[in-house]
SESE-85294 format. One record per residue: x, y, z of N, C-alpha, C in turn; residue in three letters. Coordinates in steps of 0.1 Angstrom, whole numbers, padded with zeros to 4 digits. Layout:
{{X Y Z} {X Y Z} {X Y Z} "ALA"}
...
% end
This chain:
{{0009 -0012 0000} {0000 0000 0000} {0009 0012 0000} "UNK"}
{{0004 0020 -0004} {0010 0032 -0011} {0011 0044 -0002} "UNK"}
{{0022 0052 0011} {0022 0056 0018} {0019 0075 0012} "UNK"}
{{0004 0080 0020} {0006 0096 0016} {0020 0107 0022} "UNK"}
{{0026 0113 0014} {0040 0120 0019} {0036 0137 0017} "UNK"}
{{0038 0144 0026} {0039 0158 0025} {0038 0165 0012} "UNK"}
{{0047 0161 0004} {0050 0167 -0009} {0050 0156 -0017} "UNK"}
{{0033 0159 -0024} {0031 0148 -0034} {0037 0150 -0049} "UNK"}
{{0040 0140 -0055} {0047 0142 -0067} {0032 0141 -0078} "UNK"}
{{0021 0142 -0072} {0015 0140 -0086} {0004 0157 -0085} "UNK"}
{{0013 0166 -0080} {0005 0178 -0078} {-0003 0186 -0090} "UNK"}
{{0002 0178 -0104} {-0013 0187 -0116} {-0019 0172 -0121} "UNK"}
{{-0022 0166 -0112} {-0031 0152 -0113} {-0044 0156 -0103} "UNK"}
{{-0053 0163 -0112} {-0063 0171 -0103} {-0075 0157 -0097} "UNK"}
{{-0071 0145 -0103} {-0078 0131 -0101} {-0069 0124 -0086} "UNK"}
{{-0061 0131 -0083} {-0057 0128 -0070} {-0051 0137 -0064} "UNK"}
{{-0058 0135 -0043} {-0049 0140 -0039} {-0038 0150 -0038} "UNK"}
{{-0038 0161 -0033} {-0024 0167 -0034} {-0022 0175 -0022} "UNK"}
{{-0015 0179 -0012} {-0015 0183 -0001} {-0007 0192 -0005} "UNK"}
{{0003 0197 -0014} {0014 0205 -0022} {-0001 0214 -0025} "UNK"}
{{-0009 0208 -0037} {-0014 0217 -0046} {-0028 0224 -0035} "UNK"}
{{-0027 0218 -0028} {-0040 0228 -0016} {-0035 0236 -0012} "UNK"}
{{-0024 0234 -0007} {-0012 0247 -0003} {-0011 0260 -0007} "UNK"}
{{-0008 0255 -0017} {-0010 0263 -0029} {-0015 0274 -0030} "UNK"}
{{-0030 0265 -0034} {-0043 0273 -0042} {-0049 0282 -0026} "UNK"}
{{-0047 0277 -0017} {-0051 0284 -0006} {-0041 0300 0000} "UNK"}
{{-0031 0298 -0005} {-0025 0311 -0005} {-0023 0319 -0017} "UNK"}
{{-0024 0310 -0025} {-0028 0322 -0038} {-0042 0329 -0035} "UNK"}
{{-0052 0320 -0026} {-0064 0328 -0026} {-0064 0340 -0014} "UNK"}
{{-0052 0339 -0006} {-0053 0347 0006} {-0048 0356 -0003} "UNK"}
{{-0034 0357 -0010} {-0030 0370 -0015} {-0043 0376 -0024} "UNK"}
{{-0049 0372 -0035} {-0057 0382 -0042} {-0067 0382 -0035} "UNK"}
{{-0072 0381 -0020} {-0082 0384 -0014} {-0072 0400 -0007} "UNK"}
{{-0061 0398 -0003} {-0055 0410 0001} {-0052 0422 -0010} "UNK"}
{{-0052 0415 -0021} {-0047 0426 -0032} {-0059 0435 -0037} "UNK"}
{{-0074 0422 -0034} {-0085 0432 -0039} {-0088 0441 -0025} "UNK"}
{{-0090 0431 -0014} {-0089 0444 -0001} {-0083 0461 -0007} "UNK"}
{{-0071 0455 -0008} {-0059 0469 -0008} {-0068 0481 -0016} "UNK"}
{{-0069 0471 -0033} {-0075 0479 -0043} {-0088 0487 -0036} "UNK"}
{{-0096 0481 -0034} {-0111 0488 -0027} {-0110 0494 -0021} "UNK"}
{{-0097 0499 -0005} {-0098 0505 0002} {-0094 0521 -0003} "UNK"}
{{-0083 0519 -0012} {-0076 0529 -0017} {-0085 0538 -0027} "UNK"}
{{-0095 0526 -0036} {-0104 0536 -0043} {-0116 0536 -0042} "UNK"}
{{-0118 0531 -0026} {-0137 0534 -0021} {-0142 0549 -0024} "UNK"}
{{-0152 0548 -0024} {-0162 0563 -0028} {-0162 0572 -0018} "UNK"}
{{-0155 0580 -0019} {-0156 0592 -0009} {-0140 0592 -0004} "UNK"}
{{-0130 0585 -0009} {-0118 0585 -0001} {-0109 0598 -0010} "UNK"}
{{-0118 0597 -0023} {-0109 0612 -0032} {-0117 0611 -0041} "UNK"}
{{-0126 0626 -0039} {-0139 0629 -0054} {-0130 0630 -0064} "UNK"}
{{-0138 0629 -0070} {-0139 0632 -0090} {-0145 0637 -0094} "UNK"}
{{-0158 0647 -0086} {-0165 0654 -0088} {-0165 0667 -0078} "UNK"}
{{-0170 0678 -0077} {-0174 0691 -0072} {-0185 0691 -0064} "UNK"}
{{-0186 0689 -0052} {-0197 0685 -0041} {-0204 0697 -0049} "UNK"}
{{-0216 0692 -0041} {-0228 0704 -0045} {-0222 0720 -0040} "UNK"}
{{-0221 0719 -0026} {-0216 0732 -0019} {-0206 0737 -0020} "UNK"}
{{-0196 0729 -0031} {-0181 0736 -0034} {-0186 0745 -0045} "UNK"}
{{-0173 0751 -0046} {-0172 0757 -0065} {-0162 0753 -0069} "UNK"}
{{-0151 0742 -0059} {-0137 0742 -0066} {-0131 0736 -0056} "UNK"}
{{-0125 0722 -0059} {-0118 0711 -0050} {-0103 0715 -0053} "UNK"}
{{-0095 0715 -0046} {-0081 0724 -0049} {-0075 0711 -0037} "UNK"}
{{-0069 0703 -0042} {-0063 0688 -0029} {-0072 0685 -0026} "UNK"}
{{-0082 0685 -0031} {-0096 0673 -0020} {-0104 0688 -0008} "UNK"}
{{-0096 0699 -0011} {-0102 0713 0000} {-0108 0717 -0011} "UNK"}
{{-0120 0718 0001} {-0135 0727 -0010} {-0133 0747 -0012} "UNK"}
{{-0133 0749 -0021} {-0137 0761 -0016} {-0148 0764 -0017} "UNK"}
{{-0160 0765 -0006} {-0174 0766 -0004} {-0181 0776 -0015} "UNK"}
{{-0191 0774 -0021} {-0197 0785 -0029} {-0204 0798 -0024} "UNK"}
{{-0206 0796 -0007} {-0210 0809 -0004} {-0199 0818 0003} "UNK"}
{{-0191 0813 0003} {-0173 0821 0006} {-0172 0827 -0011} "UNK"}
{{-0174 0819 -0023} {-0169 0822 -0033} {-0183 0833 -0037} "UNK"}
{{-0194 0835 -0032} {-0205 0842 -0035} {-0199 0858 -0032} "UNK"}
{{-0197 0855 -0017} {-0202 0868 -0008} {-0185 0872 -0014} "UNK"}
{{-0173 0865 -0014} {-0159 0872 -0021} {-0161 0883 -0034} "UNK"}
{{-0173 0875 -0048} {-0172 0880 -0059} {-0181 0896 -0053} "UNK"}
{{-0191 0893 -0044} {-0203 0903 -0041} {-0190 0916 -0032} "UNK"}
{{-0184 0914 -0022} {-0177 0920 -0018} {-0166 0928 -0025} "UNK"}
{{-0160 0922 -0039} {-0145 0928 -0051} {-0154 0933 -0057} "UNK"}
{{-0168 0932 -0059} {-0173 0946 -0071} {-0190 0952 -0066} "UNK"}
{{-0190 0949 -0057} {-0200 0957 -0052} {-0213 0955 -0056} "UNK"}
{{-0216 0946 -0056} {-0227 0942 -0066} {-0235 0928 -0063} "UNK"}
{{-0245 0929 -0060} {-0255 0913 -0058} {-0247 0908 -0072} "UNK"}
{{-0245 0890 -0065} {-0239 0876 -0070} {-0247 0880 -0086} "UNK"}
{{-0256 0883 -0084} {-0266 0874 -0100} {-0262 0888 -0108} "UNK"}
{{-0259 0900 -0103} {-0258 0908 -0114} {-0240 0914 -0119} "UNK"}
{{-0233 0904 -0119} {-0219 0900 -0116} {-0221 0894 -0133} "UNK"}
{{-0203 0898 -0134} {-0199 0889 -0152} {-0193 0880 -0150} "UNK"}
{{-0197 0867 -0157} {-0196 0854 -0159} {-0180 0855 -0158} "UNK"}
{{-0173 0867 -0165} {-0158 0871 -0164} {-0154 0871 -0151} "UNK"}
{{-0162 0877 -0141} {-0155 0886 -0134} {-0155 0873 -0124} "UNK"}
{{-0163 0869 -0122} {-0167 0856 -0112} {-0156 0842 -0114} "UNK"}
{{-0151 0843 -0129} {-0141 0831 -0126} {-0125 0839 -0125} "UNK"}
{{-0124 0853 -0123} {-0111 0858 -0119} {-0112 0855 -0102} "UNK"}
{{-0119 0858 -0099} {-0124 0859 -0083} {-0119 0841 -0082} "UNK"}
{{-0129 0832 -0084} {-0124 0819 -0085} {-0110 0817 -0088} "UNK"}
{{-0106 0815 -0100} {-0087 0819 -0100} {-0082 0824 -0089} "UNK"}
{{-0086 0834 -0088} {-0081 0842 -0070} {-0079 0833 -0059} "UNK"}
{{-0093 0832 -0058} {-0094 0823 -0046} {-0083 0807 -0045} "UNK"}
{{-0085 0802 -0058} {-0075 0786 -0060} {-0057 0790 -0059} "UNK"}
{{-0060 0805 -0061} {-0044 0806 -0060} {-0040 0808 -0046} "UNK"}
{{-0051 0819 -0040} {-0050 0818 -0024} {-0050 0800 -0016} "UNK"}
{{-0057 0799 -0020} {-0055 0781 -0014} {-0042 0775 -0014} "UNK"}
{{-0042 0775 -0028} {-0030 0770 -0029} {-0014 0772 -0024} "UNK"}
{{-0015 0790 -0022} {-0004 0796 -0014} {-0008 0791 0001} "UNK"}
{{-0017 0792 0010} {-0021 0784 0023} {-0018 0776 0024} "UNK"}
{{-0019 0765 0015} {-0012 0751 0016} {0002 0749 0013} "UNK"}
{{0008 0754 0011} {0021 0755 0004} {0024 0762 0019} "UNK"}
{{0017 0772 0023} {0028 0772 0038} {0018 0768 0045} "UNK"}
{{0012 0758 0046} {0015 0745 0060} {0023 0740 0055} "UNK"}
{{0026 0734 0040} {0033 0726 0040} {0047 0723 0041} "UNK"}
{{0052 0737 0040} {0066 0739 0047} {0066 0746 0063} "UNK"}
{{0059 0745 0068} {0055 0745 0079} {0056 0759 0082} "UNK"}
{{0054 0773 0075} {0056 0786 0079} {0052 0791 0089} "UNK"}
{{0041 0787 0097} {0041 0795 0110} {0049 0789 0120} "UNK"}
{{0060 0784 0121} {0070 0777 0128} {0083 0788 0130} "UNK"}
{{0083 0790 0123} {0097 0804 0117} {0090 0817 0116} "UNK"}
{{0077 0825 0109} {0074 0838 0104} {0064 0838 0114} "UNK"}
{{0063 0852 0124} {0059 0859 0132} {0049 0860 0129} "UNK"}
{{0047 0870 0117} {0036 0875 0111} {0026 0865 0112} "UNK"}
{{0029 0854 0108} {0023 0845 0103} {0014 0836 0115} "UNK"}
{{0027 0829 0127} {0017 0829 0139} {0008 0839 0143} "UNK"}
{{0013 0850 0146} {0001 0860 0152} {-0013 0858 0144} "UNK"}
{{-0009 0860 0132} {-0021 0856 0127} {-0030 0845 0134} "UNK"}
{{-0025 0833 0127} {-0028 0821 0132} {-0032 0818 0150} "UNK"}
{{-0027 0824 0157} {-0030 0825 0173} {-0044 0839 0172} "UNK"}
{{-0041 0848 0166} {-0057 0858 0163} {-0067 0844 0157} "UNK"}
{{-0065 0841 0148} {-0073 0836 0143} {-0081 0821 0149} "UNK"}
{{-0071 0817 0158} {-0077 0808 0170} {-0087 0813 0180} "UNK"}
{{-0078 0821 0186} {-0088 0828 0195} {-0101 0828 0194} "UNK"}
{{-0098 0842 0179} {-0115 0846 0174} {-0123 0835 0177} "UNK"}
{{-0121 0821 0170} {-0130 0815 0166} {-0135 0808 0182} "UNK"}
{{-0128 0806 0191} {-0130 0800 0201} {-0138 0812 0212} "UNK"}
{{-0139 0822 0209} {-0146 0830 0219} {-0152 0839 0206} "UNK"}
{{-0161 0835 0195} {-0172 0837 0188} {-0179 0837 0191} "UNK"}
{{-0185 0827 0206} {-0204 0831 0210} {-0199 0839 0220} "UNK"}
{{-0187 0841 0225} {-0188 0852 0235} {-0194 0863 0229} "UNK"}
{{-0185 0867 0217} {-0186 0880 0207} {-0201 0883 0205} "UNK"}
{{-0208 0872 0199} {-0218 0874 0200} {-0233 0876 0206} "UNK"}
{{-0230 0870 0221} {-0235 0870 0230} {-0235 0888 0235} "UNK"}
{{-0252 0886 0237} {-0255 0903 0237} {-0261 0903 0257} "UNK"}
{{-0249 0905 0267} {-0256 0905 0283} {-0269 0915 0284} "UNK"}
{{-0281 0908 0289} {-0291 0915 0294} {-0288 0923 0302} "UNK"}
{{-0300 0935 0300} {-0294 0948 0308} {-0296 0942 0328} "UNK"}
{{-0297 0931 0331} {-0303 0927 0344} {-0289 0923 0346} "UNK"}
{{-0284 0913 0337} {-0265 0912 0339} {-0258 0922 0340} "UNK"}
{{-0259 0934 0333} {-0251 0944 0333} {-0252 0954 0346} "UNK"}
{{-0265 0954 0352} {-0266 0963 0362} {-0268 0952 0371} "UNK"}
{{-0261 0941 0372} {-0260 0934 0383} {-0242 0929 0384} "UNK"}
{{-0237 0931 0374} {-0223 0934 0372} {-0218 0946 0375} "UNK"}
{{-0226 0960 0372} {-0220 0976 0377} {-0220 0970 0397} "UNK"}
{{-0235 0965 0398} {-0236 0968 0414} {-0224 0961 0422} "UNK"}
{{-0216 0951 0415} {-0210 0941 0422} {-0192 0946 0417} "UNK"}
{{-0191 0953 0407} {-0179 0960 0409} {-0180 0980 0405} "UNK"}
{{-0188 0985 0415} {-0193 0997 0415} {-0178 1004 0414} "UNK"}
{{-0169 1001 0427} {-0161 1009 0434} {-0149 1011 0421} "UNK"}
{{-0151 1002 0409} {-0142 1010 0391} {-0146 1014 0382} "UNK"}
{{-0158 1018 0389} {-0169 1031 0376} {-0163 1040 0383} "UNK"}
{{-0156 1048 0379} {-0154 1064 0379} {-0152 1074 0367} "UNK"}
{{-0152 1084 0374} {-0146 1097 0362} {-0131 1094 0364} "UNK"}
{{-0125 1101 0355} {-0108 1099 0356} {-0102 1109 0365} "UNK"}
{{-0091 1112 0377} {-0088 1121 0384} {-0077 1128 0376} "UNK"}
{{-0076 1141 0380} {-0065 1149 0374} {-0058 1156 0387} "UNK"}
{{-0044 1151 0384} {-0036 1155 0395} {-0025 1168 0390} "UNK"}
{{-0021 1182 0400} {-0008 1181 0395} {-0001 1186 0406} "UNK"}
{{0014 1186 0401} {0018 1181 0420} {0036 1183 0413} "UNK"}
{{0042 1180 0424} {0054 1186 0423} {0060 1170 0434} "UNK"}
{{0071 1164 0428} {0080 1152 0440} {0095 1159 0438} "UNK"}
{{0096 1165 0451} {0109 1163 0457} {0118 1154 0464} "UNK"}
{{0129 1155 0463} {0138 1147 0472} {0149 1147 0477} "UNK"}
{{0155 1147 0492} {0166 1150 0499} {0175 1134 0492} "UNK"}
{{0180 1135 0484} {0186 1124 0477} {0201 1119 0488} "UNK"}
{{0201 1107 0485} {0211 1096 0497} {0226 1102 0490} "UNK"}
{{0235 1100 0499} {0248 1102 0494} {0259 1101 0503} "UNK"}
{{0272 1106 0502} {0279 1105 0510} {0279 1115 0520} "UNK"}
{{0282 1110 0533} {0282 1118 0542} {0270 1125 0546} "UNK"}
{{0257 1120 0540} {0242 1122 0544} {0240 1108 0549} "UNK"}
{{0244 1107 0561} {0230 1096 0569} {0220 1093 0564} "UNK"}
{{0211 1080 0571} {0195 1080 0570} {0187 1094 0583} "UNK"}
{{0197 1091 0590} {0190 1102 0602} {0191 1114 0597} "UNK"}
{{0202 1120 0591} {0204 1134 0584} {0188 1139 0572} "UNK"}
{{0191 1121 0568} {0181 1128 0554} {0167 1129 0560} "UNK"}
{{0166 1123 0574} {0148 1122 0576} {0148 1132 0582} "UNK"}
{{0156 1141 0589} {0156 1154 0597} {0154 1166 0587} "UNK"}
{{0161 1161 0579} {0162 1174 0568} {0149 1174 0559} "UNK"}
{{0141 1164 0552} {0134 1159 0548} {0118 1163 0559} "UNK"}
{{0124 1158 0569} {0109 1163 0582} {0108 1183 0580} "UNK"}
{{0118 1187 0579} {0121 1203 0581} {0118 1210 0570} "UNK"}
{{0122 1201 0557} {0112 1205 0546} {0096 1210 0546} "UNK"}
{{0095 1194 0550} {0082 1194 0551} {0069 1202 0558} "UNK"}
{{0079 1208 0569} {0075 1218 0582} {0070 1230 0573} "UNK"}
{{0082 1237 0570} {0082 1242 0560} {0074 1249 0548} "UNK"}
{{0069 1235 0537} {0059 1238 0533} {0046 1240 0537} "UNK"}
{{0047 1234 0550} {0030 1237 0553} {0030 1245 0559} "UNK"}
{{0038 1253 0563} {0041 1267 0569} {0033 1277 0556} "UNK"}
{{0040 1277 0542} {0036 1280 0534} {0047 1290 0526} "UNK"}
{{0062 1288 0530} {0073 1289 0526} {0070 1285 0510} "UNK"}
{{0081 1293 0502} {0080 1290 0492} {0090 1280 0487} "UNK"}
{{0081 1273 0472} {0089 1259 0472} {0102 1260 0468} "UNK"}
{{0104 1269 0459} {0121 1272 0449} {0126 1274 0468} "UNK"}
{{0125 1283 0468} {0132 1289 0486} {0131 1278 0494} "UNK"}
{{0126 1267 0495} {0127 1253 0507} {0137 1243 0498} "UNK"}
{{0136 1244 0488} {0147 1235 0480} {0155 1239 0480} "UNK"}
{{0158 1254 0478} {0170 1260 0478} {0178 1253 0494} "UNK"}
{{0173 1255 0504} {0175 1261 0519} {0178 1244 0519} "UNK"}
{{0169 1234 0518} {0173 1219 0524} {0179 1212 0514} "UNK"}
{{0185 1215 0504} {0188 1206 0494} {0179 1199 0485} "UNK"}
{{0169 1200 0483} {0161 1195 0477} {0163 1194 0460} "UNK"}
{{0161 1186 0454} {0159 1185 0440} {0146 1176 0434} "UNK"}
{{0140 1179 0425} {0126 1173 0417} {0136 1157 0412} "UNK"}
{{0126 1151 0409} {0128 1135 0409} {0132 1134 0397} "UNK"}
{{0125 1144 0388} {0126 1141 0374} {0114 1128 0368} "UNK"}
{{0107 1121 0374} {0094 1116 0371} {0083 1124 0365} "UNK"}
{{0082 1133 0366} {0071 1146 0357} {0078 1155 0352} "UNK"}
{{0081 1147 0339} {0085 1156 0329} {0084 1153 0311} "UNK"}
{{0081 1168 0310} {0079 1165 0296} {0085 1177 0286} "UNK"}
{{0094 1164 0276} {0104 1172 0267} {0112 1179 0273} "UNK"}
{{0118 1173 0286} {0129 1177 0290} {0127 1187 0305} "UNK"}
{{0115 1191 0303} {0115 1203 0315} {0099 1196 0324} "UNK"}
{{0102 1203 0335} {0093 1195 0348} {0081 1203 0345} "UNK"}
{{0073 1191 0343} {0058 1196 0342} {0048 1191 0350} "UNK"}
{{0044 1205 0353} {0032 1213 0363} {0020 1215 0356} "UNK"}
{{0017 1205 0348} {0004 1204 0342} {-0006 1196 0344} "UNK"}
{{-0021 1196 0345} {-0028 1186 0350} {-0025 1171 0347} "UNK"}
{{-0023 1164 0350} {-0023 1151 0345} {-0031 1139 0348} "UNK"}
{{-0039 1131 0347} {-0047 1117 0346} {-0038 1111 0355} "UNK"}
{{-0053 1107 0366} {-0043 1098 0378} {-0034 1087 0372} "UNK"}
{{-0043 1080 0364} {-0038 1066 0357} {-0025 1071 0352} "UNK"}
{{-0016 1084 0347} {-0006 1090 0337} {0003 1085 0349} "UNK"}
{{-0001 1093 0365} {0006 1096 0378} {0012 1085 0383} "UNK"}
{{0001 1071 0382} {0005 1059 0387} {0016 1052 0379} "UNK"}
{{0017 1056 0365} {0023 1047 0354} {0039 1054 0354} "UNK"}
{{0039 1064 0360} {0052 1076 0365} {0060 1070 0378} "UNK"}
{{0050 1065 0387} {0053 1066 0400} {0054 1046 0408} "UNK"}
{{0062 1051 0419} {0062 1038 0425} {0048 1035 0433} "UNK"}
{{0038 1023 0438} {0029 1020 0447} {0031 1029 0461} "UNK"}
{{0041 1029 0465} {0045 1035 0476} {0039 1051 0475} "UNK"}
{{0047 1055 0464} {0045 1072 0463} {0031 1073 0457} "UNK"}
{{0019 1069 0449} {0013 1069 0443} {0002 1067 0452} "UNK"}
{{-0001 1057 0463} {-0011 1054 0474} {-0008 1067 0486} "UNK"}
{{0005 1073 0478} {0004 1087 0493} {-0002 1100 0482} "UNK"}
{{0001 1098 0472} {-0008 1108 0462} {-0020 1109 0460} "UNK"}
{{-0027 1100 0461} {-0039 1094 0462} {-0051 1105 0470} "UNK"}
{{-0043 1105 0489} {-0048 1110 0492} {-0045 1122 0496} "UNK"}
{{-0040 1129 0488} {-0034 1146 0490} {-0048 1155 0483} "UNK"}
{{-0048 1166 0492} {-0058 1177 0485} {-0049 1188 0482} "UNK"}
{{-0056 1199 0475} {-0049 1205 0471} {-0044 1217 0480} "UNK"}
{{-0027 1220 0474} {-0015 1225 0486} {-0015 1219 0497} "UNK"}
{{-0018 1205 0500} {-0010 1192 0507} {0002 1193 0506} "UNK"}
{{0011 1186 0516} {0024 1181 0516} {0022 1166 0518} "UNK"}
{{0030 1158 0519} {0028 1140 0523} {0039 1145 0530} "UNK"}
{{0040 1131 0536} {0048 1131 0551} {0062 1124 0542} "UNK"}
{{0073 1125 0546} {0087 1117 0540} {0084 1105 0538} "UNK"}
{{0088 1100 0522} {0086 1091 0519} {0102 1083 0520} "UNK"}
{{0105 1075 0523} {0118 1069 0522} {0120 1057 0511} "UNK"}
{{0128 1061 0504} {0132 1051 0492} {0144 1050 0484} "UNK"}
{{0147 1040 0481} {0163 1038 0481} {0173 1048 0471} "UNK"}
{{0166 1060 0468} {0174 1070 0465} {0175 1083 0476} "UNK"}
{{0165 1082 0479} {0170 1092 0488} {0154 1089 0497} "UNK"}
{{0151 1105 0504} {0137 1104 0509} {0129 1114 0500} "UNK"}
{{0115 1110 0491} {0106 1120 0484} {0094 1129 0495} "UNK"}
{{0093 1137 0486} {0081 1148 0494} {0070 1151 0480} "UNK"}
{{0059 1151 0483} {0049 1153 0475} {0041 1166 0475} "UNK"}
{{0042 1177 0467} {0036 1188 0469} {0023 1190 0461} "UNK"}
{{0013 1186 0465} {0001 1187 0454} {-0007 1199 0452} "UNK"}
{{-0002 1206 0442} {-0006 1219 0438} {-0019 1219 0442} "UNK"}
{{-0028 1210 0429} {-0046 1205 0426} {-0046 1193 0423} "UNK"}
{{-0058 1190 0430} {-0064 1174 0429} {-0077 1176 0424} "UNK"}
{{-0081 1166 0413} {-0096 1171 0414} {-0097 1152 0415} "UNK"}
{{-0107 1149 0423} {-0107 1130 0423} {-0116 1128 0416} "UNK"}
{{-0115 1115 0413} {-0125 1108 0407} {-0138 1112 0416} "UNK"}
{{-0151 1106 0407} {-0160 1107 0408} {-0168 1098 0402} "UNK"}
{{-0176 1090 0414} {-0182 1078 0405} {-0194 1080 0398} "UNK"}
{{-0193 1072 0392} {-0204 1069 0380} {-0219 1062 0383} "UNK"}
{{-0224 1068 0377} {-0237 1060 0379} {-0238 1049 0367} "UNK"}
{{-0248 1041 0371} {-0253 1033 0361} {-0255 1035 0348} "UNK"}
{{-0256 1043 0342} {-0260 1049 0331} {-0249 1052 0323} "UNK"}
{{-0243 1062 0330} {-0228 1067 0324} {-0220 1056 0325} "UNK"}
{{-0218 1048 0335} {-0210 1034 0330} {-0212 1027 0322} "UNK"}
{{-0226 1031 0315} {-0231 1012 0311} {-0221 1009 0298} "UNK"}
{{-0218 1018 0294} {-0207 1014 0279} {-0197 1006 0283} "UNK"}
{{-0192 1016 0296} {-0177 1002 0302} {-0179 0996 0310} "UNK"}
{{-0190 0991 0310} {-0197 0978 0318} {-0196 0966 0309} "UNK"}
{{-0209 0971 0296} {-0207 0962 0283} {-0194 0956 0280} "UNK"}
{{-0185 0969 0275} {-0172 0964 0276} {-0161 0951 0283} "UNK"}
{{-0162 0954 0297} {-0157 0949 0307} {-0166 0933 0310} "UNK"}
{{-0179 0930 0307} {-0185 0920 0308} {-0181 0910 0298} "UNK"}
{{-0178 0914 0287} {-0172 0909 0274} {-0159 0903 0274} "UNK"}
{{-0149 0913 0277} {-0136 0908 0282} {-0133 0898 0287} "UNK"}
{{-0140 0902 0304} {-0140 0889 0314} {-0143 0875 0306} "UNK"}
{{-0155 0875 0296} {-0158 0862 0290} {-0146 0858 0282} "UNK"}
{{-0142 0865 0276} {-0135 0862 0265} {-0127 0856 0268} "UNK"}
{{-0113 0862 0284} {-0108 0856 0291} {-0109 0845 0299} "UNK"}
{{-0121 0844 0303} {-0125 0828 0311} {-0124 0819 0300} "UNK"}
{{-0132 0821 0285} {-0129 0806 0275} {-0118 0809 0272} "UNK"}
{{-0108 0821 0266} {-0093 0818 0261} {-0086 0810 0275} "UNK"}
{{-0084 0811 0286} {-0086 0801 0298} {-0084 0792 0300} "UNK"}
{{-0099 0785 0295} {-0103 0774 0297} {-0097 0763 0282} "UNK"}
{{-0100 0771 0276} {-0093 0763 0261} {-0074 0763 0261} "UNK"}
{{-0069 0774 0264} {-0057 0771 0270} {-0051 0757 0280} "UNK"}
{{-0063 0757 0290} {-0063 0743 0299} {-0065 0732 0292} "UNK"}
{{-0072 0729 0285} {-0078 0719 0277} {-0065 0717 0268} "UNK"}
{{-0061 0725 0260} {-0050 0723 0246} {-0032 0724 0262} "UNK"}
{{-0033 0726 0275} {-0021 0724 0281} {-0023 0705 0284} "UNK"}
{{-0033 0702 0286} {-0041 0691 0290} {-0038 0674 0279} "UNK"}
{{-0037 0681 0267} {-0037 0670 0258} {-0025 0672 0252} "UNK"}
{{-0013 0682 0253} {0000 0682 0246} {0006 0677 0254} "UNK"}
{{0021 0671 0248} {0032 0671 0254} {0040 0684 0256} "UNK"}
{{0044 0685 0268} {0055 0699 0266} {0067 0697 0274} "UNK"}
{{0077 0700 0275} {0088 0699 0280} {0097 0708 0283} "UNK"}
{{0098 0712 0293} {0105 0726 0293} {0116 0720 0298} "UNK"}
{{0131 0734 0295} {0144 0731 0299} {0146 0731 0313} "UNK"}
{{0152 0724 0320} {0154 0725 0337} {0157 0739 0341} "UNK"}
{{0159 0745 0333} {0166 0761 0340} {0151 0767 0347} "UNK"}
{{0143 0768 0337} {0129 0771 0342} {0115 0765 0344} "UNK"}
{{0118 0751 0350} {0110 0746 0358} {0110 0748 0374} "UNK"}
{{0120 0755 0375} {0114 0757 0391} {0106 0769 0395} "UNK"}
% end
């Protein structure tokens, strides 16, 4: 009797047997089941049109350019409703538009906002906008608004106009801290005596700070508190605050010397009523939004990146 062997020798004897030719025919069938796979996936319907969706006007890489982008562009370059527009003028606009695409694509594709400034800013504007677009258009009821003035009343004001004069017994050699607060206290006696100011500078050594000045020479002109604070240290600025007019402040001590404040006229703020705020109420309610979702979307996009900073400034 005739033993079956692995590898039959009568493998195109389709009348017997063949464990060779099953082999075979069973992996020739696995490959052209993978080759028609491949083929189908690569050219299934919808993986790359051959036609112009309804809503495009123009596939440029498989990217649509939408027809009512391409409407309201031609309506916008000539001023004119879409339908009464030249069949000319409408495929320059088109051309336009495919060449604009095409340059957009051409810098992602060298990756231009990576290198050109211009170009991020853009791209980070253009993020934003889109992520705080219902803010934008979100209109606060007037019951929000005057329930937002009531709850930060105390930064509705009018703007204060200061003007004022800073002196200073300046630090140096052979001037003490005790010298300069004695001399600096004696000043101060002084002015509110009602001594004149040139004649007390003269007499204590006094010299102006040089903080209030414009184009070179010291100016004695009204100024916007907000100007006064942006001039001045927290220190000297919270003693300005509360000076009336022909005030002195008490010696201020600071690492140049010690300053004196002479406040010619004050006129202060003056708060606002509801009414007169409501513009920078609107305003200010807006913002705040804008900044809680730029925020929030910040957290979310720190949340899902990798980032890695250099050890110098991780601590």
């Amino acid at each position: 009797m005739r033993r079956p062997t692995l590898v039959d020798q009568d493998f195109f004897d389709v009348r017997k047997p063949s464990v060779r030719r099953s082999m075979t025919l069973l992996a020739l069938g696995a490959v052209t089941g993978l080759v028609l796979a491949g083929y189908g996936l690569f050219t299934a319907k919808g993986t790359r049109s051959r036609r112009v969706p309804a809503e495009a006007v123009a596939l440029v890489n498989q990217r649509p350019i939408l027809r009512s982008d391409f409407m309201t562009q031609t309506q916008t370059q000539f001023f004119l409703p879409f339908a009464q527009t030249r069949y000319a003028d409408r495929k320059k606009v088109l051309q336009d538009m495919i060449d604009e695409e095409l340059m957009m694509q051409r810098g992602l594709e060298i990756d231009l906002p990576s290198y050109d400034p211009n170009v991020r800013s853009a791209l980070v504007a253009g993020v934003e906008l889109e992520v705080t677009a219902d803010v934008l258009a979100l209109q606060p009821s007037a019951e929000e608004m005057r329930a937002y003035y009531e709850e930060h009343k105390a930064k509705y004001s009018s703007e204060g106009l200061m003007r004022l004069r800073e002196l200073v017994a300046k630090s140096g050699p052979g001037r003490s801290a005790a010298q300069l607060r004695d001399t600096s206290e004696a000043a101060v006696a002084a002015l509110r005596k009602g001594d004149a100011l040139e004649a007390v500078m003269k007499a204590f050594g006094l010299v102006d700070s040089g903080r209030f000045m414009d184009a070179g020479h010291i100016d004695t002109g009204d100024m916007f508190q907000f100007a006064v604070k942006d001039k001045t240290d927290a220190v000297t600025y919270q003693a300005a605050t509360g000076l009336k007019d022909g005030e002195v402040s008490d010696p201020i001590p600071l690492a140049d010397g010690v300053h004196l404040l002479l406040m010619i006229s004050h006129r202060f703020p003056v708060p606002q009523s509801f009414e007169e705020a409501q513009n920078r109420v609107w305003t200010d309610i807006k913002t705040e939004a804008q900044a809680r979702v730029r925020g929030a979307n910040l957290v979310y996009l720190r949340n899902r990146a990798d980032i890695m900073i250099a050890p110098e400034y991780t601590k």
